[in-house]
C-alpha positions as semicolon CSV with decimal commas, in nm:
position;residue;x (nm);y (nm);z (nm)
1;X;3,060;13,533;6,177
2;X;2,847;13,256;6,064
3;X;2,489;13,349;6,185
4;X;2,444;13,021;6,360
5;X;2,725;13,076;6,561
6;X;2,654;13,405;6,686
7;X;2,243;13,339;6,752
8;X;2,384;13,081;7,019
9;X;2,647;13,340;7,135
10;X;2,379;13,587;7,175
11;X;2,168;13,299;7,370
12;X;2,453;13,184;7,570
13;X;2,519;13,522;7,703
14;X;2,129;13,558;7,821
15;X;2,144;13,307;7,988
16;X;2,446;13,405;8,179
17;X;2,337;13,722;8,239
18;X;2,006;13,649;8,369
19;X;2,178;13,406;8,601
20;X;2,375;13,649;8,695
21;X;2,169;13,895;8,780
22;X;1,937;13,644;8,989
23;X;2,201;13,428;9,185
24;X;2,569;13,546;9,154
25;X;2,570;13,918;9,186
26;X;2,763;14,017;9,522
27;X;2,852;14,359;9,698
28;X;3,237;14,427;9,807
29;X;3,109;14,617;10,118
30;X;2,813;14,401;10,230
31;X;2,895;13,986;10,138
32;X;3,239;13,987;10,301
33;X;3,338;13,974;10,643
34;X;3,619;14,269;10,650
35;X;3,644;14,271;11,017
36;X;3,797;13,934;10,986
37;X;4,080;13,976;10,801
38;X;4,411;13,891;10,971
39;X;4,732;14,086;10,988
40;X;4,852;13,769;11,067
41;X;4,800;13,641;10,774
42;X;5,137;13,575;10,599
43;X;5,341;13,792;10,400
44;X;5,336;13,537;10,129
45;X;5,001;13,527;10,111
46;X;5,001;13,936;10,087
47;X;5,232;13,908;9,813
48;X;5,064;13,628;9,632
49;X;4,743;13,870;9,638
50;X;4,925;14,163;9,565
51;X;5,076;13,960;9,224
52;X;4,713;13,809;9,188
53;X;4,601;14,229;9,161
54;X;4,809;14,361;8,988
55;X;4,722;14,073;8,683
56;X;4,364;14,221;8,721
57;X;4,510;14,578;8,677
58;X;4,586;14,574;8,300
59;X;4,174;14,494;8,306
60;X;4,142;14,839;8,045
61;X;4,300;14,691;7,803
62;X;4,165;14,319;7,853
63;X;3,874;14,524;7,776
64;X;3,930;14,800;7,518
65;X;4,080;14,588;7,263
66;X;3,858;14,262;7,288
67;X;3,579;14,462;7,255
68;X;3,711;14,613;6,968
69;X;3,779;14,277;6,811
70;X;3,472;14,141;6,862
71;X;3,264;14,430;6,897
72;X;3,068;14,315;6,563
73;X;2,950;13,998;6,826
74;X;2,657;14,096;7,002
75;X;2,695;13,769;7,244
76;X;3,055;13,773;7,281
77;X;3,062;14,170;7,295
78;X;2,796;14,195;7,581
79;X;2,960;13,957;7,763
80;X;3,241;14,064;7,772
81;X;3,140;14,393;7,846
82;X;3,001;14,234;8,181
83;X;3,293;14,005;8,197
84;X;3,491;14,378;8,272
85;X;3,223;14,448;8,529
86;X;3,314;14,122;8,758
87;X;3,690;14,178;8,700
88;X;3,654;14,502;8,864
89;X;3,498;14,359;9,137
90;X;3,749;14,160;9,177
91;X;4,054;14,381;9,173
92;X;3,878;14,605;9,377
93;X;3,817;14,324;9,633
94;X;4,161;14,237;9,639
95;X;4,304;14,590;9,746
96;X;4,096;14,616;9,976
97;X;4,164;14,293;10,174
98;X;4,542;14,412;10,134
99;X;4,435;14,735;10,280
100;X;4,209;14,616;10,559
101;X;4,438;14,291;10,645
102;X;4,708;14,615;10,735
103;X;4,930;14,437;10,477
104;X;4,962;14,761;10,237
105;X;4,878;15,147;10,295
106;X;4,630;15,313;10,009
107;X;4,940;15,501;9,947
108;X;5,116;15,143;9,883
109;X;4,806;15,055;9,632
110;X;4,781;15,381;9,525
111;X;5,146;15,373;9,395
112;X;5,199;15,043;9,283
113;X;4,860;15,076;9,045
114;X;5,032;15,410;8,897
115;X;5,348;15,180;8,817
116;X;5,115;14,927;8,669
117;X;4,910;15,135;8,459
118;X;5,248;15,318;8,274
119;X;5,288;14,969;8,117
120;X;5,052;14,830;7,794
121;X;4,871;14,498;7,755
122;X;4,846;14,376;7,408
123;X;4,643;14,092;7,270
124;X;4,853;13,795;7,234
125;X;4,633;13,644;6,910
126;X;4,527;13,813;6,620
127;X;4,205;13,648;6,537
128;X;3,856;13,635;6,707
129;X;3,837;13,207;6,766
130;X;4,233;13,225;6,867
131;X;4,159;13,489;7,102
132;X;3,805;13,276;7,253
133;X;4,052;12,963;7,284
134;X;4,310;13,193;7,510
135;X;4,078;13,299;7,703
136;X;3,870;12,984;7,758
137;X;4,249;12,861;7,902
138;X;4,295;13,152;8,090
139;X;3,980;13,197;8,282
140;X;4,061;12,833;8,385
141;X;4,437;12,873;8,490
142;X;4,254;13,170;8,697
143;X;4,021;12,917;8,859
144;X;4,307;12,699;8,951
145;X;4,484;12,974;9,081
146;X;4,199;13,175;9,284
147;X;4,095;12,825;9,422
148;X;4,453;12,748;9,556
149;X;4,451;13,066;9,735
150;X;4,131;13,000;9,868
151;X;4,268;12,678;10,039
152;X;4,590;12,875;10,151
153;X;4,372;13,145;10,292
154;X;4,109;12,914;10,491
155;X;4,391;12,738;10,671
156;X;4,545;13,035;10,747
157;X;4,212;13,153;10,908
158;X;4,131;13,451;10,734
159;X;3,778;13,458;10,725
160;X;3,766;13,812;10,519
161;X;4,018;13,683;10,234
162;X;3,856;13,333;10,211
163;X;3,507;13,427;10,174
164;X;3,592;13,733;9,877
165;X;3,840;13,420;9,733
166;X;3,510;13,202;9,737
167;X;3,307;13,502;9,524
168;X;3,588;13,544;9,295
169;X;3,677;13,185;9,209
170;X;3,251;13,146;9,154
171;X;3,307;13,386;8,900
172;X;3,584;13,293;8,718
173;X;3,422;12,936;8,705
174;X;3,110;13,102;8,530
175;X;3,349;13,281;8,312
176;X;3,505;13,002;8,198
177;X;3,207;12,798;8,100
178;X;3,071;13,095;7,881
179;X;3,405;13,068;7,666
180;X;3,418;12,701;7,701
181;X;3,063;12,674;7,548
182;X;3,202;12,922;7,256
183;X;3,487;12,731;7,136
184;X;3,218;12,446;7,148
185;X;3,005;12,603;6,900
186;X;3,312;12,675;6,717
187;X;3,416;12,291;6,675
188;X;3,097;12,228;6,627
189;X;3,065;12,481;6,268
190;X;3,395;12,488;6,238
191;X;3,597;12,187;6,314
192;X;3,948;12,189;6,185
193;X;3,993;12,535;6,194
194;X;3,905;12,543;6,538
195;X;4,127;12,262;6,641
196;X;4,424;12,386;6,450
197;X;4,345;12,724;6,624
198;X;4,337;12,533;6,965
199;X;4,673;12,344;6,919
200;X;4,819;12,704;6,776
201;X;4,731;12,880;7,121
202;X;4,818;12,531;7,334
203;X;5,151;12,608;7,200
204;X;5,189;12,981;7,284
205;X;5,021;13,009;7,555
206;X;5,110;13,214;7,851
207;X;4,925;13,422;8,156
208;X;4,825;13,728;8,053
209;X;5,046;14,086;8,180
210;X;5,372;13,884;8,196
211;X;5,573;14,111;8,046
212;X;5,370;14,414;8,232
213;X;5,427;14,345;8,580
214;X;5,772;14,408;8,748
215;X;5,943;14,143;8,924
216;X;5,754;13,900;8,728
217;X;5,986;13,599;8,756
218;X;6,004;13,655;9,146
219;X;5,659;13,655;9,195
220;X;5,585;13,369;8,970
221;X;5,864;13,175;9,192
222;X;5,676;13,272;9,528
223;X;5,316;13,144;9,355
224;X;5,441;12,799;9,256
225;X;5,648;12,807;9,588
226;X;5,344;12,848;9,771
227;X;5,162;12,532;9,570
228;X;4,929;12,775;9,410
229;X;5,011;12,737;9,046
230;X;5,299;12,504;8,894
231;X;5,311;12,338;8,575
232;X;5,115;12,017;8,701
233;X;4,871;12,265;8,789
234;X;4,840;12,360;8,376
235;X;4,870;12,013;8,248
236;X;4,622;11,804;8,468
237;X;4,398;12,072;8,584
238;X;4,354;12,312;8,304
239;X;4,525;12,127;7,993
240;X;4,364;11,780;8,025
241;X;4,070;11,932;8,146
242;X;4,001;12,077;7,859
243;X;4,098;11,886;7,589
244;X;3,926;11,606;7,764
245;X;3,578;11,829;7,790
246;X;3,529;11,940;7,414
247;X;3,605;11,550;7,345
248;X;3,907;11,632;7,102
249;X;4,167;11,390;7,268
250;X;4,265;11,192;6,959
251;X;4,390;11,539;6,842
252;X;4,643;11,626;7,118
253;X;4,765;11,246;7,243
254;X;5,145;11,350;7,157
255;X;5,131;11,642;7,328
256;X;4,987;11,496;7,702
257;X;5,139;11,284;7,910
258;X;4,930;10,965;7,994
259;X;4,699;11,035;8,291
260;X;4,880;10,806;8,532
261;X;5,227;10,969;8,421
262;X;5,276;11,264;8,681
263;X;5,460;11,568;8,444
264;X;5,794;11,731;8,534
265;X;5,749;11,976;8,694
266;X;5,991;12,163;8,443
267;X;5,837;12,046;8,161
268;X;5,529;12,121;7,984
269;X;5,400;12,280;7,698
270;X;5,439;12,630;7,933
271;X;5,804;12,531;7,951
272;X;5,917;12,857;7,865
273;X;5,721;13,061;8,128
274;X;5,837;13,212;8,464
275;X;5,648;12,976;8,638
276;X;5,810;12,629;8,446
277;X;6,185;12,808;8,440
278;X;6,202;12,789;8,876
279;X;6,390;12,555;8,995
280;X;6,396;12,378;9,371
281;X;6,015;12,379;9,415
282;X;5,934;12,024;9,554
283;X;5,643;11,873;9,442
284;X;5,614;11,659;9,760
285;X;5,636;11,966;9,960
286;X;5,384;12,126;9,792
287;X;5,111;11,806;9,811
288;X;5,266;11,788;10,209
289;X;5,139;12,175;10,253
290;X;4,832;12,064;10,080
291;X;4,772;11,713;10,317
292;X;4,825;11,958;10,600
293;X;4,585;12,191;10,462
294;X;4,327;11,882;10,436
295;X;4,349;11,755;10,794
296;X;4,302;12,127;10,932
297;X;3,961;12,103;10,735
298;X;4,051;12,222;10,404
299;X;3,898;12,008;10,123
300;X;3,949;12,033;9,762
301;X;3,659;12,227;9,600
302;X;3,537;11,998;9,239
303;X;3,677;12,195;8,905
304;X;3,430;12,392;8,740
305;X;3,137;12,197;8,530
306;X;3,173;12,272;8,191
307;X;2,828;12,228;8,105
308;X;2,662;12,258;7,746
309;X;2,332;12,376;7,858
């Protein structure tokens, strides 16, 4: 790696650590109100959190075979070394509201994590600044998606499920500005490569453990159902975002549509995903749910900064 690029890696990942370590660390049992979780709470919701864990599940390999990949990267390795630590957190965090919302049994969890864990994640890219671009996406599709829930469980009134939503989606904000500030130094040394690289994953993107997780497809259906994650979701709020953020719109014009132009909901560059292939999902019920949402005090948290510092 050019030595450059990695000094600032190296940098960038003090600085999030230190951070860390000062400001954002949080304790399952201590920072979240488990007495307030709701059996009420709806079974969607339960099975929107269940789907939501069982992603997190295949977090050995996320792991193992990053860190192999980039395990010559001090920055990049460390960090993601601690990027495991917070992801444990966080499926830990979500059994347990599962558990203590009466929802599932530990035998349920128990179970369902053995039927997980028979199954192998492999990385979807091949090289190091493909797989930094995936997961610069990905960690923001995850923001989107934790911060939807959060809104779903705060009007719902589960205090325990809305406050470890609030830590979670924190994190994966910080998560995504480490790898958003990586494929920044990238264009910065390595321009073309890096925007041919960015186009390549654009193109072939999907959510990671899609092919790991049974009853995929239904569980994909009940997420956008539920106005948690549809395709406008990925174009305005993690697509556009992003392109729009490292400044390298002239490169991708064909492939948005123009910012007043709402997408169909069916089509996107994720057209070929779960979530783009359901069909009946109204977009004006979903904003309707979220209007709802607004006037029982639920506002719409800002997208995560994706600062340079």
């Amino acid at each position: 790696m050019n030595s450059k690029i990695e000094k600032q890696f190296f940098e960038n990942f003090l600085k999030f650590f230190h951070q860390a370590e000062e400001r954002r660390r949080w304790n399952i049992e201590r920072d979240i109100p488990w007495d307030q979780a709701r059996a009420a709470t709806t079974e969607q919701t339960a099975q929107i959190v269940e789907a939501f864990s069982a992603v997190e599940m295949y977090l050995p390999d996320y792991t193992s075979k990053m860190l192999h990949m980039i395990r010559r990267s001090r920055g990049r390795a460390w960090f993601q070394a601690n990027w495991g630590y917070e992801e444990s957190k966080h499926s830990l965090t979500l059994d347990r509201w599962l558990i203590a919302s009466g929802h599932r049994t530990p035998e349920q969890i128990e179970a369902f994590a053995d039927q997980l864990l028979g199954e192998e994640w492999e990385l979807p890219f091949d090289h190091p600044r493909q797989m930094i671009c995936y997961t610069m996406i990905q960690e923001l599709a995850t923001y989107v998606n934790y911060t939807n829930l959060w809104e779903l469980a705060r009007s719902e009134g589960d205090g325990a499920l809305a406050k470890a939503l609030q830590l979670i989606r924190r994190d994966e904000a910080v998560h995504y500005n480490f790898f958003f500030k990586g494929v920044k130094l990238f264009l910065e040394h390595e321009p073309e490569e890096t925007i041919a690289d960015l186009a390549y994953v654009f193109d072939h993107f999907q959510m990671p453990a899609r092919y790991q997780i049974p009853d995929y497809e239904e569980r994909a259906k009940l997420i956008a159902q539920a106005g948690i994650y549809t395709a406008r979701d990925y174009v305005k709020r993690v697509k556009r975002s992003i392109i729009e953020d490292l400044g390298v719109e002239e490169h991708f014009k064909k492939s948005l549509p123009p910012r007043e132009a709402a997408p169909a909901l069916l089509r996107d560059p994720m057209a070929n995903t779960p979530i783009q292939r359901i069909a009946g999902v109204d977009p004006e019920e979903v904003r309707a749910r979220k209007r709802e949402a607004a006037r029982n005090g639920t506002s719409k948290p800002p997208e995560p900064v994706a600062s340079g510092d």
